[in-house]
N, C-alpha and C positions, 0 to 999 in steps of 0.2 A: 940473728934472724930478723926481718924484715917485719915492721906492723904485721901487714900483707901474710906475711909468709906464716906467722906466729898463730892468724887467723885459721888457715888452710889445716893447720893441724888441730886445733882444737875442734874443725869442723870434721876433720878426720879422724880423729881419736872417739870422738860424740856417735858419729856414724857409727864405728867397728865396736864400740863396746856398749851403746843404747841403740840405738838404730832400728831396730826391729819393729815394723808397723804392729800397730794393735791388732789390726788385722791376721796379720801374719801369725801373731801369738795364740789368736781365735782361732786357727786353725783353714782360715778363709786364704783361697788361693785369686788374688782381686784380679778381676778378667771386665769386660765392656759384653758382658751378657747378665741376663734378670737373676738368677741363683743368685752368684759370687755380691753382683750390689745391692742383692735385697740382706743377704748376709751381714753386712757391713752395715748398712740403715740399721737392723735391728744390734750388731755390736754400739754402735752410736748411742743411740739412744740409752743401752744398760750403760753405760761409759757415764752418761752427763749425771745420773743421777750419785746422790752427794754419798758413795761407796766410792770402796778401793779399788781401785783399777784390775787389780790381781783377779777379785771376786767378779766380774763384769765377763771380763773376758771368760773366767770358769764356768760362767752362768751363760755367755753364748755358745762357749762348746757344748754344754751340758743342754741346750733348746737344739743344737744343730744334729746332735749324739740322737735325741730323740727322734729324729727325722724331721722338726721343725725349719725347712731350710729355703722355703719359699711362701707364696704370700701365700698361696693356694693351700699347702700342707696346717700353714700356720692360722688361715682361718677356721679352717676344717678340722682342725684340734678342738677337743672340748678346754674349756677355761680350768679345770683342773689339770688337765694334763698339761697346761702351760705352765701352770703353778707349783707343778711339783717336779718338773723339770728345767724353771729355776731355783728350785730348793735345791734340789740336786747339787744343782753350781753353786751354793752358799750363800743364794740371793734371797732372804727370807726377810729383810726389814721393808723391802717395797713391793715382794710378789704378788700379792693378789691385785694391786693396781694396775704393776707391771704389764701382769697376765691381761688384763683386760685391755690396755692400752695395745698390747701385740695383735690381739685382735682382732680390735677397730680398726688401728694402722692396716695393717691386713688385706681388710674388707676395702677400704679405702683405696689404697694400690691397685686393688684388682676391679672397682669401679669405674675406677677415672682414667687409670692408665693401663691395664689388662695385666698386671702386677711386673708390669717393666719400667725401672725407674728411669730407662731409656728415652721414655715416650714422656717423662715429666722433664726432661734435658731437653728434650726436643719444643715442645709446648714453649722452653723459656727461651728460646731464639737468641741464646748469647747471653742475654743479661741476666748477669748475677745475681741480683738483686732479686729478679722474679723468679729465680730456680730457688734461691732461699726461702722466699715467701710459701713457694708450693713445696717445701720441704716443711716449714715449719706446722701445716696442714695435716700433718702425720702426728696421732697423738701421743705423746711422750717426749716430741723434738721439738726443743727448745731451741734457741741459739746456741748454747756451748755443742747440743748434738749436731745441730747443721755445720758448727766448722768440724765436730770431728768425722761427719762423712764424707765433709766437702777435700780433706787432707789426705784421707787416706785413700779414695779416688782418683786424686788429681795423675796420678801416674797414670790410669788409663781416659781419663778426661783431659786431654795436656792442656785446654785452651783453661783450665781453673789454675793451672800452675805459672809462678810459685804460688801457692796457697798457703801462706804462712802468717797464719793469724794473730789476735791479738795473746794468747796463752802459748805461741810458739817465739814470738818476739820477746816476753816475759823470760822465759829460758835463756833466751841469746845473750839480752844484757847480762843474766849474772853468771853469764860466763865471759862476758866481757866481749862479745861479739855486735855484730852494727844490728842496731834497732829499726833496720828498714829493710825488709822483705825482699828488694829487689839485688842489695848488696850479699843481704846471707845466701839466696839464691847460689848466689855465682863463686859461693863456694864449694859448691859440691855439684856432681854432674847431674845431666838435665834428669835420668832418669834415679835419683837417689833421694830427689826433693820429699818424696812421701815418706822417706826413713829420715831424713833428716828431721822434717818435722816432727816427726811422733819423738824421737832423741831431745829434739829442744823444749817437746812438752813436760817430758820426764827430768829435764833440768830446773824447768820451772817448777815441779809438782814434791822435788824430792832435791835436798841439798846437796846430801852425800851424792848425788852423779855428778854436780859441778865438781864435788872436791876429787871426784874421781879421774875427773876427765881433765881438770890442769894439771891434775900430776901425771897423769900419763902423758900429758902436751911438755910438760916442763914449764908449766907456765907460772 
């Protein structure tokens, strides 16, 4: 088998047996309307803080189960009832900050942009840079959460794809894959890149799926 060819499977083996956006696992069905990316903003954020990913994603079904599913619902929550419906999800070491932070974030969406993060893609005219900026203006979203809403997006935002960041590039080398975004890209098709990535995040975050994914490649 060919470099090339060698590549194509590991990119294909990653895909079929990690592949699964975070999103996806949240139970969020990602669409280019205010629900599905306000969803996805608030899984981001439970993601970046320093928990297991398992517990993040349980803890955004567990805000979304509550009827927490938009900015409007989720301002309009008392601060307990956000708190006890990330307990629910198992997110008890950051809740009550959390809780507050969903909040404000909230209140803020529904200020500035009428709780459509449509209208905050739009305000950034293309540039990336300034859509990050007015992302990181949401409180609890940091840079690791702006790339993970900026990844799991990109399938319905195409002009951010590939969007494969620096913790999605980290995955690729230690599976032995090219450390440049636009290479890994054009191993998987245009609409896969959102599962490819979250795959390469989970290579980088967890050993056993690289040793899982050579041996399924042969590699």
């Amino acid at each position: 088998m060919s470099p090339r060819g060698g590549q194509r499977a590991l990119a294909r083996e990653l895909l079929e047996r990690h592949g699964e956006t975070f999103a996806a696992q949240s139970g969020i069905r990602v669409a280019n309307t205010p629900q599905p990316l306000y969803q996805v903003l608030v899984l981001a954020g439970l993601l970046s803080a320093r928990i297991r990913a398992s517990v993040a994603v349980a803890a955004a079904r567990a805000l979304f189960d509550a009827g927490l599913r938009s900015p409007r619902r989720m301002a309009d929550a008392t601060w307990q009832q956000r708190v006890d419906a990330l307990g629910e999800g198992g997110y008890r070491r950051y809740d009550e900050r959390t809780a507050t932070q969903l909040g404000d974030g909230a209140t803020l969406l529904l200020d500035s942009y009428g709780g459509d993060l449509r209208r905050m893609r739009d305000a950034a005219g293309g540039d990336l840079g300034a859509l990050r900026r007015a992302l990181r203006e949401v409180p609890g979203l940091g840079p690791a959460g702006c790339d993970i809403f900026l990844r799991e997006v990109q399938g319905v935002w195409p002009e951010l794809a590939p969007y494969l960041d620096g913790k999605a590039v980290q995955g690729a080398e230690r599976l032995g894959l090219p450390g440049d975004s636009g290479k890994l890209a054009r191993l998987v098709g245009p609409d896969e890149t959102a599962a490819f990535a979250s795959g390469l995040v989970r290579a980088a975050l967890d050993r056993s799926v690289v040793e899982d994914v050579r041996e399924a490649a042969g590699a």
